[in-house]
N, CA and C atoms as a LAMMPS dump frame, in Angstrom:
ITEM: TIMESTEP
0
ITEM: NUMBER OF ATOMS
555
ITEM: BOX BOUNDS ff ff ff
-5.0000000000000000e+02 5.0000000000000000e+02
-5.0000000000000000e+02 5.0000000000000000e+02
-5.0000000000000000e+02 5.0000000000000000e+02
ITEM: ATOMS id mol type element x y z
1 1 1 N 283.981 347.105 21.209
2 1 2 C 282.919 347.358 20.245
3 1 3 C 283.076 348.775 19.714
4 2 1 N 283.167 348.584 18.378
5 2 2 C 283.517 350.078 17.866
6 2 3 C 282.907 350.202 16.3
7 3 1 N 282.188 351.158 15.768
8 3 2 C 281.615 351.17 14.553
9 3 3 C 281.823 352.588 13.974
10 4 1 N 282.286 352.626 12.705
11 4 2 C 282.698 354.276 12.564
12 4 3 C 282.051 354.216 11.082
13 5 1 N 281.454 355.629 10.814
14 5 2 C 281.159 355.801 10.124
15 5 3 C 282.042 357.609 9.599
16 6 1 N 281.416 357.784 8.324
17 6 2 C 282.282 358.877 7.841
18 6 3 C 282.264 359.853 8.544
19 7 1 N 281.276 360.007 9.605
20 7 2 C 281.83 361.558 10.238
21 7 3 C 281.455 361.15 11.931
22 8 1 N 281.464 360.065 11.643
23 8 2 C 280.914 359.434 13.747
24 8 3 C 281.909 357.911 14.143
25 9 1 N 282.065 358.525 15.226
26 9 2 C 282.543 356.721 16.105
27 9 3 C 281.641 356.174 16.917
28 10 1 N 280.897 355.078 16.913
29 10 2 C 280.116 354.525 17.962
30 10 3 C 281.214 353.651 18.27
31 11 1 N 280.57 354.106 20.006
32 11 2 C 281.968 352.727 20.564
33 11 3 C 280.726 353.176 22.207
34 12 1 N 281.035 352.226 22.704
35 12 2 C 281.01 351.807 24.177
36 12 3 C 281.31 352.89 25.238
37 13 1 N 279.758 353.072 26.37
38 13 2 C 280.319 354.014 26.81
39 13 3 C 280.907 353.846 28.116
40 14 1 N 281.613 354.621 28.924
41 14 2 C 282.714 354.497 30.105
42 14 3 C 281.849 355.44 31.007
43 15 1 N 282.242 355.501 32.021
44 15 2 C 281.665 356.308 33.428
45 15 3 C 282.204 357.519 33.264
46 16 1 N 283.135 357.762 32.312
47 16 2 C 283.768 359.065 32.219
48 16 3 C 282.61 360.062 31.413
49 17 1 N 281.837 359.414 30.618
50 17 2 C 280.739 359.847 29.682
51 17 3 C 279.332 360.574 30.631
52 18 1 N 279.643 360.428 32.038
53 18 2 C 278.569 360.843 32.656
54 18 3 C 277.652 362.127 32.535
55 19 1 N 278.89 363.11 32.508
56 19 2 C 278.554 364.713 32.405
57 19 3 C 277.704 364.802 30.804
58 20 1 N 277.93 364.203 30.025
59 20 2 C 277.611 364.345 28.409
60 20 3 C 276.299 363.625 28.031
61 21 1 N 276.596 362.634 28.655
62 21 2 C 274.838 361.661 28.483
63 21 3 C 273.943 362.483 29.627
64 22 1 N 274.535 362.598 30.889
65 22 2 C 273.356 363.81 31.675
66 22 3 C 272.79 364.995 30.488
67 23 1 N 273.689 365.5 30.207
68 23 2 C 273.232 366.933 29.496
69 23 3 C 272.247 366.27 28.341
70 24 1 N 272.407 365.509 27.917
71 24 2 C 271.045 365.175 27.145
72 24 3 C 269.794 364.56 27.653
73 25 1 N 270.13 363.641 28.441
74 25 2 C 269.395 362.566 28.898
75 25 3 C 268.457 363.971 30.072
76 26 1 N 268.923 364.64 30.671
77 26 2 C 268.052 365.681 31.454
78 26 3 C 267.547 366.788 30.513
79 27 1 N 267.523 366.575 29.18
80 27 2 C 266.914 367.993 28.496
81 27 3 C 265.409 367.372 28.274
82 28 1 N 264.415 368.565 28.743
83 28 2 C 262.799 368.173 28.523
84 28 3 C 262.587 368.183 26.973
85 29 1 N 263.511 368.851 26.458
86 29 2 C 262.974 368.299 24.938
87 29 3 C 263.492 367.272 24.183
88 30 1 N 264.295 367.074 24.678
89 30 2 C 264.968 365.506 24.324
90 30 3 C 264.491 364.446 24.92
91 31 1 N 263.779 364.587 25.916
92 31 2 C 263.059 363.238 26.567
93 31 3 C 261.33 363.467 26.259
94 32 1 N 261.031 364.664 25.742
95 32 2 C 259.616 364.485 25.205
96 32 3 C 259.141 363.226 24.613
97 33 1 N 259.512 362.531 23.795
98 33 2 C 259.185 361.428 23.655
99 33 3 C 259.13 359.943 23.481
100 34 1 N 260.211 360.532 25.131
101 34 2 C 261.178 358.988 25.599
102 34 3 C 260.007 358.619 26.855
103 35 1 N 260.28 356.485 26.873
104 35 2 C 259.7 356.165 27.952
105 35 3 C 260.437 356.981 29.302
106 36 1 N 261.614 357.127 29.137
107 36 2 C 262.567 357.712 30.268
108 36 3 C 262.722 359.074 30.389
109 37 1 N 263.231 359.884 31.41
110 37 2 C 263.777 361.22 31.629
111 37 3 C 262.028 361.565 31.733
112 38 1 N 262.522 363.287 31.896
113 38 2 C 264.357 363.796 32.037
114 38 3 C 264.909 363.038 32.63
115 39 1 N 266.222 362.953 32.936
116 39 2 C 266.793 361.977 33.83
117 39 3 C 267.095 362.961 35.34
118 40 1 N 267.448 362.083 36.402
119 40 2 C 268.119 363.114 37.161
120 40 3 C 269.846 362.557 37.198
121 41 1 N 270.48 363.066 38.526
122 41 2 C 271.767 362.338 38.008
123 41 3 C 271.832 361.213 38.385
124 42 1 N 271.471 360.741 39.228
125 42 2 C 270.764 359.696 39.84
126 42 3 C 270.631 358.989 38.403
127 43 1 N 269.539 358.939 37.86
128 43 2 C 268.82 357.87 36.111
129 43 3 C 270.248 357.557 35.705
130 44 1 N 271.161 358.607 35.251
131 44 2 C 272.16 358.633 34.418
132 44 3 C 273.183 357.772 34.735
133 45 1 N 273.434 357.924 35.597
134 45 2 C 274.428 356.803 36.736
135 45 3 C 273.869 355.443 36.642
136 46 1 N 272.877 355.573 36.941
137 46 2 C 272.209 354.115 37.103
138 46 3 C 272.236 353.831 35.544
139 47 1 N 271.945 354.171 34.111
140 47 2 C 271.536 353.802 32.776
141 47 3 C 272.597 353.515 32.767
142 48 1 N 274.426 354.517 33.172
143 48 2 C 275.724 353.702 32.662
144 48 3 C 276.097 353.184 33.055
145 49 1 N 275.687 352.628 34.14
146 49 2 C 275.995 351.188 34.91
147 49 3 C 275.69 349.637 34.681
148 50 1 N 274.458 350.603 33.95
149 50 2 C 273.495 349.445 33.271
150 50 3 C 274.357 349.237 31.737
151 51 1 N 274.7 350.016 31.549
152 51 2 C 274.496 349.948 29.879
153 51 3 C 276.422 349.236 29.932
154 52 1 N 277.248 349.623 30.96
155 52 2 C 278.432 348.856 30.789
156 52 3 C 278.354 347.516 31.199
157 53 1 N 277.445 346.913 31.817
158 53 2 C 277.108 345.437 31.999
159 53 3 C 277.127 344.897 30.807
160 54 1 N 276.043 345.596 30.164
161 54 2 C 276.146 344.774 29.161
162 54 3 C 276.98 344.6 28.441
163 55 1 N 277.84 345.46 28.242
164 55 2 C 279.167 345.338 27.174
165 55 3 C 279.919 344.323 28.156
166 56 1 N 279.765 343.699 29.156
167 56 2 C 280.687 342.432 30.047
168 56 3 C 280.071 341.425 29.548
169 57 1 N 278.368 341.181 28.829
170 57 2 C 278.205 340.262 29.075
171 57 3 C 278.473 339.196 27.419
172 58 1 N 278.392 337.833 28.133
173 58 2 C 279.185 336.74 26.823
174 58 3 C 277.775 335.391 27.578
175 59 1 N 276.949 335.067 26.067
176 59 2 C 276.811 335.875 24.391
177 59 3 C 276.253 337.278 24.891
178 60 1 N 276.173 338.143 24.213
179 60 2 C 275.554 339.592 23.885
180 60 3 C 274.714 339.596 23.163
181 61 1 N 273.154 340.478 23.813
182 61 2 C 272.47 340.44 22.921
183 61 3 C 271.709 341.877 22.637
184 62 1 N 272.496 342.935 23.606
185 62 2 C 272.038 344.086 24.115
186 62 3 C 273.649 344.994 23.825
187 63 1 N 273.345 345.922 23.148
188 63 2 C 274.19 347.185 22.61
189 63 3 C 273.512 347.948 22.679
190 64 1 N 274.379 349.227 23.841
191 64 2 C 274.006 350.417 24.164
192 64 3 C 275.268 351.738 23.753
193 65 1 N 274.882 352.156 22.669
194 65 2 C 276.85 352.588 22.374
195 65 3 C 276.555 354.172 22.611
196 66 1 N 277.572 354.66 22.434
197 66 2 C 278.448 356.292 22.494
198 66 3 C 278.234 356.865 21.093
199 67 1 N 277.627 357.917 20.666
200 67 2 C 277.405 358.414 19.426
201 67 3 C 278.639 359.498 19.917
202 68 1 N 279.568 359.645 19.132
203 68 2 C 280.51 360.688 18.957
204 68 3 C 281.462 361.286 17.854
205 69 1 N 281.82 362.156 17.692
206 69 2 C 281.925 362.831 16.533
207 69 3 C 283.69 362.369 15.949
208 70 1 N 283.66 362.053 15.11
209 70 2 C 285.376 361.911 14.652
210 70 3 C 286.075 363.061 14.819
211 71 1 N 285.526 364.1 14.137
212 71 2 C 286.215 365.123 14.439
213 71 3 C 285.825 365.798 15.973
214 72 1 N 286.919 365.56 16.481
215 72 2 C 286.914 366.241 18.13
216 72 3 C 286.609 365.555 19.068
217 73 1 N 285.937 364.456 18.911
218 73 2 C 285.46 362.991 19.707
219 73 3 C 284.071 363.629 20.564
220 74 1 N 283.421 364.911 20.545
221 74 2 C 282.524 365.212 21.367
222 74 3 C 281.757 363.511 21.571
223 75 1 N 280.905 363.135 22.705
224 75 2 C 280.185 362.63 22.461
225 75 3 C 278.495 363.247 22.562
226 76 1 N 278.046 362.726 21.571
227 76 2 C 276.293 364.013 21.143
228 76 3 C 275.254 363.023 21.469
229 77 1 N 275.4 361.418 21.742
230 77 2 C 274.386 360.602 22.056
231 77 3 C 274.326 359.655 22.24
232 78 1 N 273.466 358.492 22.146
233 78 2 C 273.632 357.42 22.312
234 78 3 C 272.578 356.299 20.94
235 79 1 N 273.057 355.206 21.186
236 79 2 C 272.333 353.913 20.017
237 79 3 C 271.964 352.867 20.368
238 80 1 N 270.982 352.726 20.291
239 80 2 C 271.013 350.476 20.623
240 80 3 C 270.62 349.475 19.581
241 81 1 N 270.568 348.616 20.08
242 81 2 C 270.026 347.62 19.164
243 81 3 C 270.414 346.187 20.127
244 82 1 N 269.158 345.836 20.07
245 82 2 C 268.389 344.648 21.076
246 82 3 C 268.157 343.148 20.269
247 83 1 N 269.137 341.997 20.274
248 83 2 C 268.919 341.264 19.46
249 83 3 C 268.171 340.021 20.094
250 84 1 N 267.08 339.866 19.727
251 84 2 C 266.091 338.805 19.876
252 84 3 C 265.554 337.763 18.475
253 85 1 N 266.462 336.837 18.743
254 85 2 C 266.332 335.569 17.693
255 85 3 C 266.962 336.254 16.706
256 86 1 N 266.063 336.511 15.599
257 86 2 C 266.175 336.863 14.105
258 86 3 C 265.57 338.117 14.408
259 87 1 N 265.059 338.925 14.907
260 87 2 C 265.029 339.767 14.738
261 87 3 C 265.641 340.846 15.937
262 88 1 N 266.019 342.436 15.378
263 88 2 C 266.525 343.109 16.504
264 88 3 C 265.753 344.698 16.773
265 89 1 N 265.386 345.506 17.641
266 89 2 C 264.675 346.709 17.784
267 89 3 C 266.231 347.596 18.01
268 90 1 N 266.183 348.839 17.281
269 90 2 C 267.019 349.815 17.821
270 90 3 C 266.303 350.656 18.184
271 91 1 N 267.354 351.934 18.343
272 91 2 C 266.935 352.913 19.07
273 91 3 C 268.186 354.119 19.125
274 92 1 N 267.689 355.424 19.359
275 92 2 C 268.755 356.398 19.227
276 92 3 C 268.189 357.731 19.641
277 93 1 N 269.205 358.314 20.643
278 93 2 C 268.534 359.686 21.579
279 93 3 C 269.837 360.525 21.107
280 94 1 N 269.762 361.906 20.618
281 94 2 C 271.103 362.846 20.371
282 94 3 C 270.602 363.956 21.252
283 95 1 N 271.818 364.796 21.704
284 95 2 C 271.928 365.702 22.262
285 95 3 C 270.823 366.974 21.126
286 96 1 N 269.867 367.651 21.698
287 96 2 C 269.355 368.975 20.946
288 96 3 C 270.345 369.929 19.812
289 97 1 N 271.664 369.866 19.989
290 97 2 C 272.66 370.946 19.916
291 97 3 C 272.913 370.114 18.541
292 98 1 N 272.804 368.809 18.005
293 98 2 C 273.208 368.312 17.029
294 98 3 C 271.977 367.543 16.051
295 99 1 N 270.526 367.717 16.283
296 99 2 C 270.056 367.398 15.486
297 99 3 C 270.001 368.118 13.828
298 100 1 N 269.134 367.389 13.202
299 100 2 C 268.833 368.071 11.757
300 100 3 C 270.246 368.576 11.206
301 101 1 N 271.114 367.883 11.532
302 101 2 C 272.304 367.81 10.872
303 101 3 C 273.121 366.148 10.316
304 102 1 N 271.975 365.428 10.212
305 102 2 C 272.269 364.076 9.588
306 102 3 C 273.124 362.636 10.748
307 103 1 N 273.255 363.735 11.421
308 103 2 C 273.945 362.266 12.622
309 103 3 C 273.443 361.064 12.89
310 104 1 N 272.017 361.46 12.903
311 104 2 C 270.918 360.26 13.511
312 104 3 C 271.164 359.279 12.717
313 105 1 N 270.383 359.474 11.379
314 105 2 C 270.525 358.749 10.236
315 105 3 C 271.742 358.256 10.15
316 106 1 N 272.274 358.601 9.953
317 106 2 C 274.091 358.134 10.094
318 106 3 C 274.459 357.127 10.724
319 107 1 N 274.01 357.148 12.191
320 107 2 C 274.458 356.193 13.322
321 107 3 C 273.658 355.103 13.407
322 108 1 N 271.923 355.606 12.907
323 108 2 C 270.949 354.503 13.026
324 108 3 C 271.34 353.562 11.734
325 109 1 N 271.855 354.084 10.941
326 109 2 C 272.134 353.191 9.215
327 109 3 C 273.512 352.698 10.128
328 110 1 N 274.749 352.745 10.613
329 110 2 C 275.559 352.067 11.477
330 110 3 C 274.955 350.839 11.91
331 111 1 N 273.741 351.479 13.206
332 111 2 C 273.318 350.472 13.666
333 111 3 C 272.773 349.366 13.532
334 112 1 N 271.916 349.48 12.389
335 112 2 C 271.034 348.632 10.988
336 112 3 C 272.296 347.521 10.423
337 113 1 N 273.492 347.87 9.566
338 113 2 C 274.059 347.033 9.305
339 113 3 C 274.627 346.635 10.346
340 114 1 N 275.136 346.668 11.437
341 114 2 C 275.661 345.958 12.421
342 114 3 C 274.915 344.935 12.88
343 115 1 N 273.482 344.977 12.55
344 115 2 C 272.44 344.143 13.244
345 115 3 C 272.551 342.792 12.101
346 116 1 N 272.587 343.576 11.066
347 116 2 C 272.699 342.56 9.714
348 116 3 C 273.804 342.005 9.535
349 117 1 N 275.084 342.459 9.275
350 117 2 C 276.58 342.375 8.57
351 117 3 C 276.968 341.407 10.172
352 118 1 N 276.457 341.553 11.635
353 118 2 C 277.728 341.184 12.737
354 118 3 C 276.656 340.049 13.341
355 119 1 N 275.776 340.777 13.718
356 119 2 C 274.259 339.978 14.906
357 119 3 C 273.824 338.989 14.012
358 120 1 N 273.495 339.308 12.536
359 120 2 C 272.859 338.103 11.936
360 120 3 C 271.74 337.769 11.893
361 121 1 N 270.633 339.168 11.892
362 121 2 C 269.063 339.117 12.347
363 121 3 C 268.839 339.597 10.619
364 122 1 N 267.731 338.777 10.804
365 122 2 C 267.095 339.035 8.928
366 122 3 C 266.166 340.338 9.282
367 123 1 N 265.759 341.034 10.402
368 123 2 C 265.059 341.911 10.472
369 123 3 C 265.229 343.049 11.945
370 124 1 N 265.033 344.262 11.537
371 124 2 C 265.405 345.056 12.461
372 124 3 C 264.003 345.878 12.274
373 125 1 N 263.804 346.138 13.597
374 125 2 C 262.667 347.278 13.653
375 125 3 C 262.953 348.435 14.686
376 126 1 N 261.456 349.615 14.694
377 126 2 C 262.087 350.383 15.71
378 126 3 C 260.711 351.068 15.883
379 127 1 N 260.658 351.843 17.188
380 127 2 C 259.11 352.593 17.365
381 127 3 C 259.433 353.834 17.261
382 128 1 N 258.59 354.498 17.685
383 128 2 C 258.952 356.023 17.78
384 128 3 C 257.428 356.58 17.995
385 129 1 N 256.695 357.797 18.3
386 129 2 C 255.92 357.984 18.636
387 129 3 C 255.592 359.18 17.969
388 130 1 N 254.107 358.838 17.239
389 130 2 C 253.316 359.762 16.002
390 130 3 C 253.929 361.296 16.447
391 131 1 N 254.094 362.29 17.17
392 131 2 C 254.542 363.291 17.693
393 131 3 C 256.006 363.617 17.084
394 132 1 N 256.503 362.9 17.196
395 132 2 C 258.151 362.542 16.808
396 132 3 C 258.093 362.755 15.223
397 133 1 N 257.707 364.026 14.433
398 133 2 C 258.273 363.493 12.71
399 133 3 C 260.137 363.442 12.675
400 134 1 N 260.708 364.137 13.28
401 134 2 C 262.015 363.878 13.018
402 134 3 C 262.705 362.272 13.106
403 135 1 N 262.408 361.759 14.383
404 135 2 C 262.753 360.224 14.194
405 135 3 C 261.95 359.5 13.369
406 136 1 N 260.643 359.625 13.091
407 136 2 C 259.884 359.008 12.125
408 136 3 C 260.518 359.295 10.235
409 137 1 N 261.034 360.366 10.341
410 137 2 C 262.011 360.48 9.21
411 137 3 C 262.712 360.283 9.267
412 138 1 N 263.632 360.089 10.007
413 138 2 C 265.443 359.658 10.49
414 138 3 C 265.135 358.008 9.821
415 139 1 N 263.81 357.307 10.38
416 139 2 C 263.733 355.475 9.864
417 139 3 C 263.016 355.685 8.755
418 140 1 N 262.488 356.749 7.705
419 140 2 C 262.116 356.577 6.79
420 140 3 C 263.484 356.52 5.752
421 141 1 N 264.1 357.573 5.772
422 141 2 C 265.656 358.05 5.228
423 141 3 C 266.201 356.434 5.649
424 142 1 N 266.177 355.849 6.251
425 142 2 C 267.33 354.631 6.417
426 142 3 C 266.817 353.442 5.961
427 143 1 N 265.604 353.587 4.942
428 143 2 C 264.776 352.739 3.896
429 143 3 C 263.699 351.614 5.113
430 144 1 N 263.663 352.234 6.417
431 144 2 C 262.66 351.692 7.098
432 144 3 C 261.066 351.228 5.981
433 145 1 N 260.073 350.912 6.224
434 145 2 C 258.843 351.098 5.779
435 145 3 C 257.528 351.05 7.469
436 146 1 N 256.932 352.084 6.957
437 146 2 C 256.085 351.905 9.088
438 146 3 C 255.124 350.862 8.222
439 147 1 N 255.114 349.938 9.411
440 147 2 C 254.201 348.949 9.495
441 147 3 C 252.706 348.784 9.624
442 148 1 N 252.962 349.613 10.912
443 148 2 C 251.839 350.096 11.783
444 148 3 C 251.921 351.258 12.793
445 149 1 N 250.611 351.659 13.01
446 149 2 C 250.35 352.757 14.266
447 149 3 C 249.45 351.459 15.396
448 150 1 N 250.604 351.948 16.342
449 150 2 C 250.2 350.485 17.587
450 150 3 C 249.358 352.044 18.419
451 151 1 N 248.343 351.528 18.276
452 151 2 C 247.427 352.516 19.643
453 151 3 C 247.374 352.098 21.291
454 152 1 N 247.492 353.571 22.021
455 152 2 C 248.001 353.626 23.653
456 152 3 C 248.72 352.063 23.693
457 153 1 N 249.646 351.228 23.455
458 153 2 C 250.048 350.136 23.393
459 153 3 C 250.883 350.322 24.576
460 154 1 N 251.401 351.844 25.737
461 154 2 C 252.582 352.212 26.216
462 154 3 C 251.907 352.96 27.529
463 155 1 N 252.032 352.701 28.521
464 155 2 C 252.07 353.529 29.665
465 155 3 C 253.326 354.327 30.453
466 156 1 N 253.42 355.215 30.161
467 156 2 C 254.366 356.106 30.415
468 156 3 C 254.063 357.28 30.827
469 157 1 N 254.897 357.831 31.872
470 157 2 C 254.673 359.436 31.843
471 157 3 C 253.412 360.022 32.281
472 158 1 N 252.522 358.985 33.111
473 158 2 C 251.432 359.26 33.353
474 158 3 C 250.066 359.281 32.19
475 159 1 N 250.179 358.408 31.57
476 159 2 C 249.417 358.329 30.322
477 159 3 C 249.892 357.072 29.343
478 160 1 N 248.395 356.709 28.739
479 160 2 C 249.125 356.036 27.763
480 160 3 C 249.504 356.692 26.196
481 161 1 N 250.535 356.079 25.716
482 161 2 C 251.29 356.14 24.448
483 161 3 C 250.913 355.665 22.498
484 162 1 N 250.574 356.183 21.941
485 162 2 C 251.029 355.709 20.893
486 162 3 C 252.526 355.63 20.125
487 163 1 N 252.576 354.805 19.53
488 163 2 C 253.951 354.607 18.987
489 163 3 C 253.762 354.078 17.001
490 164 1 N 254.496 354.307 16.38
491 164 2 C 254.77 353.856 14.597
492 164 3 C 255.6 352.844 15.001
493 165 1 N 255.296 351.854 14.365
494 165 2 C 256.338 350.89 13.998
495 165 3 C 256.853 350.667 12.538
496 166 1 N 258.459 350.688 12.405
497 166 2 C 258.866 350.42 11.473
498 166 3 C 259.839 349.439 11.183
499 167 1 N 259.801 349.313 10.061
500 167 2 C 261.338 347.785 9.956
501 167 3 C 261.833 347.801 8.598
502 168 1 N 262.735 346.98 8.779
503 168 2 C 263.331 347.032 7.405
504 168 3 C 264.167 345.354 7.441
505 169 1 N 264.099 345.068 6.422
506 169 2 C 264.512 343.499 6.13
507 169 3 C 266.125 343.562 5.613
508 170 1 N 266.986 342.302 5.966
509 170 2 C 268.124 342.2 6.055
510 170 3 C 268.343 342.6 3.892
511 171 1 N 267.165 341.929 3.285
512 171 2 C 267.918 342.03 1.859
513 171 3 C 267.342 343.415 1.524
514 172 1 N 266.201 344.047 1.968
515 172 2 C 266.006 345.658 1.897
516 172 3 C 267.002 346.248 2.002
517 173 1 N 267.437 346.059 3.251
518 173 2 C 268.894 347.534 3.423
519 173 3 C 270.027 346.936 2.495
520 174 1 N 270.414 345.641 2.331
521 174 2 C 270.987 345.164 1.125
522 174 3 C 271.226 346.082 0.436
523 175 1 N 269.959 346.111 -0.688
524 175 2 C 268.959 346.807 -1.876
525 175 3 C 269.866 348.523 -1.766
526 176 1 N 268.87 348.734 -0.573
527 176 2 C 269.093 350.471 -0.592
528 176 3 C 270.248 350.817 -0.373
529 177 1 N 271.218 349.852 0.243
530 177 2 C 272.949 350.303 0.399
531 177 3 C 273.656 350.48 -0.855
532 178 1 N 273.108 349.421 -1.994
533 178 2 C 273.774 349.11 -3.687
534 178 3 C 272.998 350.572 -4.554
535 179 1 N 271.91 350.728 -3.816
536 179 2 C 271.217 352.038 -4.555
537 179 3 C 271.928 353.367 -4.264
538 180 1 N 272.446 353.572 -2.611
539 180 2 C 272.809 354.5 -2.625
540 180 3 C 274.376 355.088 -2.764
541 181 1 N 275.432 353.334 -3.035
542 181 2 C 276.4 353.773 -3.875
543 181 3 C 276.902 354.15 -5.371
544 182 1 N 275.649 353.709 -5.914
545 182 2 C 275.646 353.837 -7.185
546 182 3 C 275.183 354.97 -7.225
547 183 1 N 274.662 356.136 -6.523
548 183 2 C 274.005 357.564 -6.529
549 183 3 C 275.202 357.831 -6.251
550 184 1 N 276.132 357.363 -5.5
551 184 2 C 277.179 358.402 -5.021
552 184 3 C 278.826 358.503 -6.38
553 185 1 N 278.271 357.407 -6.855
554 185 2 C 278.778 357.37 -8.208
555 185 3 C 279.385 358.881 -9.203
């Protein structure tokens, strides 16, 4: 499993990836407004153990990939996307050291057509939590629309959660993919 975009490779991650997903997956500001983490090393071990199962398993309905850079192969994060029937939820955590430099968007628009162009789901959605404007803009930028504000819907972290929901329809991102080559025109 491998998806590249102009300045990223998503591909599948290996046990060798341990040291790189720790360093994010244990930063308190990167897990501020994850159900998970910080992690310890312990979480991390256990998530890529978890997360290479699934790349064994046949059918597949669970992708957990490697956000990494073409140039230099760093890897800066991770992606998912969860396919249930017709529709699929993603998701995407980057290392601190590489936000607000367009990656997200990048990998989550990857992840979006992969759900559409490979999985075959007429609809993809994703949460994120009112606190969060950067990911709440990362799915606005990738022609998301929020649906809704789901209230405390989440127990986590010693508390409950609000979360935004957003989605976007298989002929939407269509739409906005033909819009934004003709800008690049």
């Amino acid at each position: 499993m491998r998806l590249e975009t102009k300045r990223l490779i998503i591909r599948e991650f290996t046990m060798t990836d341990m040291a790189d997903v720790h360093r994010y997956a244990s930063d308190p500001m990167v897990t501020e407004h994850t159900m998970w983490g910080p992690n310890t090393e312990e979480d991390t071990l256990q998530y890529l153990r978890m997360v290479i199962q699934y790349s064994e398993q046949t059918p597949r309905n669970n992708y957990e990939l490697a956000i990494t850079l073409k140039d230099g192969g760093a890897l800066i994060g991770g992606c998912g996307i969860y396919r249930m029937d017709t529709n699929a939820e993603m998701g995407y955590c980057l290392n601190r050291d590489y936000w607000r430099q367009g990656y997200t968007s990048e990998a989550a628009e990857a992840i979006c057509r992969f759900g559409f162009e490979t999985l075959g789901v007429h609809r993809v959605y994703a949460t994120c939590r009112p606190g969060n404007a950067g990911s709440a803009g990362v799915l606005r930028r990738i022609g998301m629309k929020q649906e809704g504000h789901l209230r405390q819907h989440l127990w986590f972290k010693e508390r409950f959660h609000d979360s935004y929901l957003f989605s976007i329809l298989k002929d939407e991102f269509a739409r906005s993919q033909k819009e934004q080559w003709s800008d690049k025109r």
